[in-house]
C-alpha positions in Angstrom: 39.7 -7.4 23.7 39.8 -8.6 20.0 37.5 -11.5 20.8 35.4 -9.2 22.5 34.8 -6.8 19.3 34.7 -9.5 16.8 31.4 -11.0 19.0 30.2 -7.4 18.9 30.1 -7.2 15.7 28.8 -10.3 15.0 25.8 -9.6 17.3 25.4 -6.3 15.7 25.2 -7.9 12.2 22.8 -10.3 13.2 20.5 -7.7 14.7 20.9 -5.1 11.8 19.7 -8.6 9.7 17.0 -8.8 11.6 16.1 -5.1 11.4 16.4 -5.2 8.0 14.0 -8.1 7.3 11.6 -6.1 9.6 11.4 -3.1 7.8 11.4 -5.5 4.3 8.1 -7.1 6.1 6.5 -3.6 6.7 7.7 -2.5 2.9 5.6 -5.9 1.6 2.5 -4.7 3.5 2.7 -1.4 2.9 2.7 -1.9 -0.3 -0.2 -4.4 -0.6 -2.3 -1.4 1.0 -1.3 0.7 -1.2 -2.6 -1.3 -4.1 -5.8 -2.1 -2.8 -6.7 1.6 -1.8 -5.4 2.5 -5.3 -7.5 -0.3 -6.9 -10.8 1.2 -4.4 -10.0 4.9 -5.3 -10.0 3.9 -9.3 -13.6 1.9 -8.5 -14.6 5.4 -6.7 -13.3 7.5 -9.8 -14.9 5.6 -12.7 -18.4 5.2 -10.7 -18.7 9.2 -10.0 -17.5 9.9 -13.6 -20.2 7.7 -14.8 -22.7 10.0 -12.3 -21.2 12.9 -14.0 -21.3 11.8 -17.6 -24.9 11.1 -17.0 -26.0 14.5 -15.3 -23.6 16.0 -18.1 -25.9 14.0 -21.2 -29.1 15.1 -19.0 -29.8 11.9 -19.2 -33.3 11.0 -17.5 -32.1 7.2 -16.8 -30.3 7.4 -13.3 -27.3 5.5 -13.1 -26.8 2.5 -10.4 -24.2 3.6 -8.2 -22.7 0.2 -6.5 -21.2 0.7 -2.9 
C-alpha cells in the first residue's frame, strides 16, 4: 500500500508540473497580447487626439490619419 501512495504522489507531482508550466505558457502569451493591444490602443489614442486638437485649433489643414 505504501509503495502504492508514494507512486501516486509522484505521478501527481509530475502532472501538477506539467499543469503548472501550462498555465506559465498561457501567462507568457497572454501577456504578449496584452502589450501589443495596449501598444495599438496608445497608436489609436494619440492619432484621434491629434484629430481632435486640430478640429479644436479650427485648423483648415486636415490631419493624415494613418490606419
Amino acid at each position: 500500500m505504501h509503495k502504492a501512495v508514494v507512486k501516486y504522489f509522484r505521478q501527481r507531482s509530475l502532472y501538477s508540473l506539467a499543469e503548472l508550466a501550462r498555465f506559465q505558457n498561457l501567462s507568457n502569451e497572454n501577456n504578449h497580447k496584452i502589450k501589443t493591444i495596449q501598444e495599438e490602443l496608445s497608436e489609436a489614442i494619440q492619432r484621434i487626439s491629434a484629430f481632435l486638437h486640430s478640429m479644436a485649433d479650427d485648423s483648415t489643414t486636415v490631419p493624415v490619419i494613418m490606419l
